[in-house]
C-alpha positions in Angstrom: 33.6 -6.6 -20.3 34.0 -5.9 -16.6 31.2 -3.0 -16.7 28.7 -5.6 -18.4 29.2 -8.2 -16.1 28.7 -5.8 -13.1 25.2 -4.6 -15.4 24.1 -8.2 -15.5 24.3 -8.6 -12.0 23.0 -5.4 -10.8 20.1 -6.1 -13.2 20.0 -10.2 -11.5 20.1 -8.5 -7.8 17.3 -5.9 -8.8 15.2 -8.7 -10.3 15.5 -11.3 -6.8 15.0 -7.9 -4.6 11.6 -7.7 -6.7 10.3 -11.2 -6.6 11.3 -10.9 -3.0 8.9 -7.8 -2.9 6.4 -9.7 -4.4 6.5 -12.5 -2.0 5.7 -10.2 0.9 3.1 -8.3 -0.8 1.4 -12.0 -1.7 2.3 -13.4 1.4 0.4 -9.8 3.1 -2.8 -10.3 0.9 -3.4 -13.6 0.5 -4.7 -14.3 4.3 -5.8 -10.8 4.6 -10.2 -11.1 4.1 -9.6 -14.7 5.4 -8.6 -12.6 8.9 -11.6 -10.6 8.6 -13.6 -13.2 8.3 -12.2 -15.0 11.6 -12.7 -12.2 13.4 -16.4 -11.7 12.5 -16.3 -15.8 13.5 -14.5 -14.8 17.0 -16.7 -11.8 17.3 -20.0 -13.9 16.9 -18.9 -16.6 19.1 -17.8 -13.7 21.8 -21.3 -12.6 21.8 -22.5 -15.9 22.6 -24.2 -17.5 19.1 -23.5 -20.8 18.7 -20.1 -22.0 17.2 -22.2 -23.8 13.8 -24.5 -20.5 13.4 -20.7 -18.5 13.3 -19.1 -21.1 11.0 -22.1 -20.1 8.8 -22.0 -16.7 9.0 -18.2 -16.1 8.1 -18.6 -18.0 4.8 -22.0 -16.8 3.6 -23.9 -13.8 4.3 -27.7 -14.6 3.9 -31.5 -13.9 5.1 -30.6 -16.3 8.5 -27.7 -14.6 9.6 -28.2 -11.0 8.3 -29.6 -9.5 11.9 -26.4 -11.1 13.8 -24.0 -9.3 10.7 -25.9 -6.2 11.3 -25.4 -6.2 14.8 -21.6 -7.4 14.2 -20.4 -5.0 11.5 -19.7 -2.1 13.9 -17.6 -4.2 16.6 -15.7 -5.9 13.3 -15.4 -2.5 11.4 -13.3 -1.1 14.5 -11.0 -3.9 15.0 -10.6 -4.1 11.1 -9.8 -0.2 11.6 -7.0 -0.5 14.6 -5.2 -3.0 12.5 -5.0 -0.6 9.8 -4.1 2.0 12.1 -1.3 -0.2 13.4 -0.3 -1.2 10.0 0.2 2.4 8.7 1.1 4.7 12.1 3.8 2.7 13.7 5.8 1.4 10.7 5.3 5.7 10.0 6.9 6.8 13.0 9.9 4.1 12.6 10.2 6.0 9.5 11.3 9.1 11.0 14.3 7.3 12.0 15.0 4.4 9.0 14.7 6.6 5.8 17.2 9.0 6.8 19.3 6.5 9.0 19.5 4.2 5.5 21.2 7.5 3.7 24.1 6.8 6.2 24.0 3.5 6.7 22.5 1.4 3.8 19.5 0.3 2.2 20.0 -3.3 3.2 19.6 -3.4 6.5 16.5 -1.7 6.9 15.1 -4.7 4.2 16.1 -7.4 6.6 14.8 -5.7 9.2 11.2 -5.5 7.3 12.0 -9.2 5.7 12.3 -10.4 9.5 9.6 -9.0 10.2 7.2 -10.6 7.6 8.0 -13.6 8.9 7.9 -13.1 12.6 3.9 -11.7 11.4 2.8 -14.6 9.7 3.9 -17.0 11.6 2.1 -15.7 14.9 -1.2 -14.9 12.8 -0.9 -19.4 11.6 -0.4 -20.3 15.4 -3.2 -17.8 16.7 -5.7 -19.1 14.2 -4.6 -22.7 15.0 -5.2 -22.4 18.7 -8.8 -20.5 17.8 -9.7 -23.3 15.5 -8.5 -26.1 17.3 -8.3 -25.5 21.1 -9.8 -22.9 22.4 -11.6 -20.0 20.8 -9.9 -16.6 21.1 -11.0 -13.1 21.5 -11.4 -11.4 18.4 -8.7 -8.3 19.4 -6.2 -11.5 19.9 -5.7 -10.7 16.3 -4.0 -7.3 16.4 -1.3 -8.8 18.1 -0.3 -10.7 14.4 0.9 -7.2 13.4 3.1 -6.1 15.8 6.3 -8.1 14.5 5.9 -6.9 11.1 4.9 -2.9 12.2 7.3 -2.6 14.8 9.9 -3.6 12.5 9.7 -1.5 9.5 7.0 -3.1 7.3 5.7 -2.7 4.0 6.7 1.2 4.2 10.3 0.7 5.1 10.8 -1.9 2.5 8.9 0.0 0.1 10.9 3.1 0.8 14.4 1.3 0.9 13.7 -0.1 -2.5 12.8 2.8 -4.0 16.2 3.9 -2.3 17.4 1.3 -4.0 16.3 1.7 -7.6 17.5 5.2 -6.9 20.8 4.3 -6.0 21.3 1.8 -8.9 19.9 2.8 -11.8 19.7 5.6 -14.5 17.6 8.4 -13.7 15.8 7.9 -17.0 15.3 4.1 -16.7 13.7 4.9 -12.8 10.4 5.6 -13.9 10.2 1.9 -15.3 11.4 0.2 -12.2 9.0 2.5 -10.1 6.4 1.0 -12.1 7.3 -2.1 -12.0 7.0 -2.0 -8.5 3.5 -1.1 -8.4 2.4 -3.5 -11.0 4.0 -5.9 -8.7 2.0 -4.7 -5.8 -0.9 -4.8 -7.7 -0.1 -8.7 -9.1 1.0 -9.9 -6.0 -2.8 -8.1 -4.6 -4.1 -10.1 -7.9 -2.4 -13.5 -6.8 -3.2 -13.2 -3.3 -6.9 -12.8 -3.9 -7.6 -15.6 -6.5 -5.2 -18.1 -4.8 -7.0 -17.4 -1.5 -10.3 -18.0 -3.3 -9.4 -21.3 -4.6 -7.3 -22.5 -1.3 -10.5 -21.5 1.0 -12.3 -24.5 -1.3 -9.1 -27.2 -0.8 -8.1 -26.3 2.7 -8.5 -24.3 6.1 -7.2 -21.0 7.4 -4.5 -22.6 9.5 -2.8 -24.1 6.1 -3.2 -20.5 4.5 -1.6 -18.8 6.7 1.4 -21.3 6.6 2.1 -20.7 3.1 1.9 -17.0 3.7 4.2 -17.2 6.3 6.7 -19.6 4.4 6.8 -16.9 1.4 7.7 -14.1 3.5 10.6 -17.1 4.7 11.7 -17.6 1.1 11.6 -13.3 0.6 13.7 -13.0 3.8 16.3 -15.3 2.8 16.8 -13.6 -0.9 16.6 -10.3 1.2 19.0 -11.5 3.6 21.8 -13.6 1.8 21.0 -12.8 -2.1 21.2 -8.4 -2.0 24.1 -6.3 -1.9 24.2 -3.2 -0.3 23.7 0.1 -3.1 25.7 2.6 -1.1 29.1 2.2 -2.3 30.1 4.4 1.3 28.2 3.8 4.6 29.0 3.8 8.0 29.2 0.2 8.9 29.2 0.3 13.3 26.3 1.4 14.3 23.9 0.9 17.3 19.9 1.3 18.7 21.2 4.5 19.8 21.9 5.5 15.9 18.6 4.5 14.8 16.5 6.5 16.9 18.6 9.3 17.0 16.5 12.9 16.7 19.2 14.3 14.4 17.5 12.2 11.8 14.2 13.6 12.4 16.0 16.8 12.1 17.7 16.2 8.8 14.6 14.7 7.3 12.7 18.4 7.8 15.6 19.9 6.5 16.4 18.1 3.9 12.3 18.6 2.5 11.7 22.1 3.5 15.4 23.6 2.9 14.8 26.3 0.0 15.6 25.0 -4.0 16.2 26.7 -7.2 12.9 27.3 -9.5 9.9 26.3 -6.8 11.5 22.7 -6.4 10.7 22.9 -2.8 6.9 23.6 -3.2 6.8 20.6 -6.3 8.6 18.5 -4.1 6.3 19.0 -1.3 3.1 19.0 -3.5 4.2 15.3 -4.7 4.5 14.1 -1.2 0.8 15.2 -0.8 -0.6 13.8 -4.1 1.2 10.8 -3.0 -0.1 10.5 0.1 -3.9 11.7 -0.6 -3.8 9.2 -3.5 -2.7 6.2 -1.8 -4.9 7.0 0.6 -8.0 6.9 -1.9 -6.7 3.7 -3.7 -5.6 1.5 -0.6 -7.2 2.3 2.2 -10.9 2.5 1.3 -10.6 -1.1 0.8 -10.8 -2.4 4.3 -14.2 -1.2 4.2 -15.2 -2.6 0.4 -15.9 -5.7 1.7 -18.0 -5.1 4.5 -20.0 -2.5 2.3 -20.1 -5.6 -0.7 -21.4 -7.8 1.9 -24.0 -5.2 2.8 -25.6 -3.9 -0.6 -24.8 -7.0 -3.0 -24.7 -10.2 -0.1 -21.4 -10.8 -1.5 -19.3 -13.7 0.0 -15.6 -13.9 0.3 -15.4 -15.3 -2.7 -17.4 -13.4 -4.6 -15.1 -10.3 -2.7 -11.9 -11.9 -3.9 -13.4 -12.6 -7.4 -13.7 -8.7 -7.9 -10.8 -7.6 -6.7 -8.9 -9.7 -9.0 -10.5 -8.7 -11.8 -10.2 -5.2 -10.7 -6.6 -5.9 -10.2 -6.0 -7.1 -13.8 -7.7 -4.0 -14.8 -5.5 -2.0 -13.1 -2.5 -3.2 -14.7 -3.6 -3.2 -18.0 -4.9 0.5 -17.4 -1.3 1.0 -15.7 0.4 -0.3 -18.9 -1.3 0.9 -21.6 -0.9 4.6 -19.4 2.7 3.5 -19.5 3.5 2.4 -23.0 0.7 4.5 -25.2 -0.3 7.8 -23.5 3.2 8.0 -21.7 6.2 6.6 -24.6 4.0 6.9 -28.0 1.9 10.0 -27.1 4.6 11.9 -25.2 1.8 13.1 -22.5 3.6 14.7 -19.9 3.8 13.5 -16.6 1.7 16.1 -14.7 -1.0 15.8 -17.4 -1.4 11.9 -17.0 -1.3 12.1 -13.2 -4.0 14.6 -13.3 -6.1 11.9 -15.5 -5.6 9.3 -13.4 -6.8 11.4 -10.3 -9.9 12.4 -12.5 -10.5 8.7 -13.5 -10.3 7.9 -10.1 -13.1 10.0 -8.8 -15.5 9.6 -10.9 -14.7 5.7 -10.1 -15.7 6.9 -6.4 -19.0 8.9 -6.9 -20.5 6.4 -9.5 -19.9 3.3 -7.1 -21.4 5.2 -4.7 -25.0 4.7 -6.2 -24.3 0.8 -7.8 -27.0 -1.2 -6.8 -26.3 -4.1 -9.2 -22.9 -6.1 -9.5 -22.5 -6.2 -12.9 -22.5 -2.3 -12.7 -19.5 -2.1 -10.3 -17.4 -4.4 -12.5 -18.4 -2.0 -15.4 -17.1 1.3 -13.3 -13.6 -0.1 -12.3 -12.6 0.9 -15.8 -12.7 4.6 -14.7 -9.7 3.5 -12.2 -7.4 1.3 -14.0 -5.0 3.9 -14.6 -5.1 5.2 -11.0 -1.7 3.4 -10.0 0.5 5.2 -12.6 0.1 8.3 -10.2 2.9 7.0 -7.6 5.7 5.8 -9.9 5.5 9.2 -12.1 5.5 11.3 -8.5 8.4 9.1 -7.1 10.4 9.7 -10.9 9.8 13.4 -10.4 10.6 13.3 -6.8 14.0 11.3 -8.0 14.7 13.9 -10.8 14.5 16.6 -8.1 16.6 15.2 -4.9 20.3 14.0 -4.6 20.9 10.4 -3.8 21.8 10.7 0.0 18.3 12.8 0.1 16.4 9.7 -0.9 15.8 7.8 2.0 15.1 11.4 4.2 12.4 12.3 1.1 10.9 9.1 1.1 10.6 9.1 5.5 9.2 12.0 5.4 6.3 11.1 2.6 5.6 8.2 5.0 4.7 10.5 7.5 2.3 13.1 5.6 0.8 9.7 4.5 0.3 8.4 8.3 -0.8 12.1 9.3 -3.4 12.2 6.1 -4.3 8.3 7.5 -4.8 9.4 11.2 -6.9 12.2 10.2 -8.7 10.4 7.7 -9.5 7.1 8.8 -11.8 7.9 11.6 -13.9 10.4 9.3 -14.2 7.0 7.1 -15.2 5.1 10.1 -17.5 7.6 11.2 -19.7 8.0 7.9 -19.7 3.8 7.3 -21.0 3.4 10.7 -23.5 6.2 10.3 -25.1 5.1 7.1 -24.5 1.1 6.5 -27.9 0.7 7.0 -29.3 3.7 4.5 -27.1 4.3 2.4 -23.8 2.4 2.6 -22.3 4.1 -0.5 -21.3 7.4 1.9 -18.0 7.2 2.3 -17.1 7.1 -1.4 -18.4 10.9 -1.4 -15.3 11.4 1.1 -12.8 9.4 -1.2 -14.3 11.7 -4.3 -13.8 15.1 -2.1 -10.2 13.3 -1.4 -9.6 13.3 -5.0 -10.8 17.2 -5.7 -8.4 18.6 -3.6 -5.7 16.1 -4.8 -6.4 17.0 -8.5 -6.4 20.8 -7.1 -2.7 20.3 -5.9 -1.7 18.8 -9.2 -3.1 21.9 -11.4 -1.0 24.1 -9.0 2.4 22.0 -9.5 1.3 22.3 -13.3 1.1 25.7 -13.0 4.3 26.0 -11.0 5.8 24.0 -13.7 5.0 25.9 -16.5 6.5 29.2 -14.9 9.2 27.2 -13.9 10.0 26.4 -17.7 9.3 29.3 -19.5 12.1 30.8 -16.8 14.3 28.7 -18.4 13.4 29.4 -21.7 13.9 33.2 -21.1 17.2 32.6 -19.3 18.4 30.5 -22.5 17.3 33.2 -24.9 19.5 35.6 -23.1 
């Protein structure tokens, strides 16, 4: 009787620690192309257009205020660029430190820290935008500031990465696959919720009010995070200091940990997961800060019409994520390797055909391609799970946010690069990089296929003797 009640509310506590999760990721998204557009506002009234011209031009792109986009796009694109720069690096480096530290020290206090910072976040970006609106216009940069609460303190990576700690710790290893994907269909709902709320509120209300009900969601996740969550570790070191966060031995313990030597070529599947992760995400996430600025481009999209699509696109994506799930994964018995490797596929030829879309209607039809791409990160984190122990977790998981800040810092600028060097010819470019991403990602997944299949029919031989 005991062993059920303590099922019920482990089950209860994983349930609040999700909607929490979903809070933040909603809270994240929903004033998130509302910012860009107040910075291409700022940006316009910093190069000296009138206030009613750059009103216009942040909620409608059209024939009158097309030259002024054209000559804004660059100056936007950048600051659009730090911000995601900020938003991946920093929280990356503090992940050298939080992963491992949480192996020691729990899982729980690396949320609040990430919960605290949410709300430190959103509540700056609702007074900056009030003062910008209301009393005096800011500089466009002003904005960056917003994310240095929410970076600086863990952010979406530590939270992510302590949850999947947490699943790890909690549950059965056969029953972590389900809550891994549960966690990106979350992602991808609370993206889906954001979007089509922010769409609907732009119509009833102004920016200031938005970003007030982002920030009192990331209140109402901080408090479940805070007062509702038990800790998973049943031992952890419970004094502990700055000094023991930012300790090098972690950083030391991490490497370790992910490059010591493992029975049957777990060390180079381990490490090749990290990379799919990390080139995928990549691929999937990232590209989008420059979707909208390309939409805006080729089809004169407005924000509306942006967040209209990526709704849609959303939906997609977790139908293709649960019909991956339930039919090819549980009915067909496709292996895991096999469906990540048709995801990755589906995924670039998602990339090369939107490339050439010159019509709306055709990009709506080629999102189909990609609607399975997010089953690739909750099969890689169950095989990562199957592989390390669970005081390895956190140090696995740190050290995955770091190949995926290195891929980002490399990355990102090559992205920049091509947009700004072909918005006006050929805007489509940098999906060509996102499809030669997705080559080499589907190249590492044949080799861990390969690996694997020595692996097993080692196994089989050893059994036969």
């Amino acid at each position: 009787m005991k062993e059920i009640k303590s099922n019920s509310q482990k089950k209860l506590k994983l349930i609040l620690l999700e909607f929490s999760f979903f809070l933040f990721i909603f809270a994240t998204i929903l004033p998130s192309n509302l910012l860009l557009n107040q910075i291409l506002k700022q940006s316009c009234i910093q190069s000296g257009y009138k206030k009613l011209i750059c009103d216009e031009i942040s909620q409608s792109n059209n024939n009158k205020t097309e030259k002024i986009e054209e000559e804004l796009q660059p100056y936007v694109a950048k600051i659009n660029v730090i911000i995601t720069f900020l938003y991946t690096s920093v929280p990356a480096i503090l992940q050298l430190f939080l992963g491992p530290w949480s192996d020691k020290y729990g899982r729980k206090s690396v949320m609040n820290l990430a919960s605290i910072g949410y709300v430190l976040t959103h509540t700056l970006a609702a007074a900056i935008c009030y003062y910008s609106d209301n009393i005096h216009p800011l500089p466009p940069w002003i904005f960056i500031f917003c994310y240095i609460p929410v970076n600086f303190l863990g952010g979406f990576q530590s939270m992510l990465t302590a949850i999947v700690c947490y699943i790890k710790d909690t549950c059965e290893e056969s029953k972590c696959f389900y809550h891994f994907t549960i966690i990106e269909i979350l992602i991808l709902f609370g993206y889906f919720c954001g979007i089509l709320l922010c769409s609907i509120l732009v119509e009833l209300t102004n920016a200031v009010n938005i970003f007030i009900i982002a920030a009192i969601c990331t209140f109402i996740g901080a408090i479940i995070v805070i007062f509702f969550i038990d800790e998973s570790l049943k031992e952890i070191e419970k004094s502990y200091n700055l000094n023991s966060i930012l300790s090098c031995s972690h950083i030391f313990d991490m490497i370790k940990t992910c490059l010591i030597p493992r029975a049957l070529h777990q060390r180079s599947i381990l490490l090749s997961l990290i990379f799919i992760i990390s080139l995928n995400k990549f691929v999937t996430d990232d590209e989008r800060n420059l979707c909208y600025l390309f939409e805006r481009v080729v089809y004169n999209w407005t924000l509306n019409d942006h967040n209209f699509f990526e709704a849609t696109k959303m939906l997609m994506t977790v139908a293709g994520t649960t019909f991956a799930m339930t039919v090819l994964k549980n009915f067909l018995k496709i292996s895991d390797l096999i469906l990540i490797a048709f995801a990755i596929f589906s995924n670039l030829i998602d990339n090369i055909l939107r490339a050439f879309a010159k019509q709306s209607w055709q990009v709506y039809v080629i999102s189909i391609f990609s609607s399975t791409r997010m089953i690739v990160h909750p099969l890689c984190r169950s095989l990562i799970s199957s592989i390390v122990l669970q005081n390895e977790m956190g140090k696995v998981m740190s050290f995955a946010s770091t190949i995926e800040s290195i891929v980002n810092f490399i990355l990102m600028p090559i992205y920049l690069s091509v947009y700004e060097a072909t918005f006006l010819t050929f805007p489509g470019a940098f999906y060509f990089v996102s499809a030669g991403i997705g080559i080499i990602t589907l190249l590492i997944v044949f080799y861990v296929i390969f690996v694997n299949g020595f692996v097993v029919n080692i196994k089989k031989k050893y059994v036969e003797i």
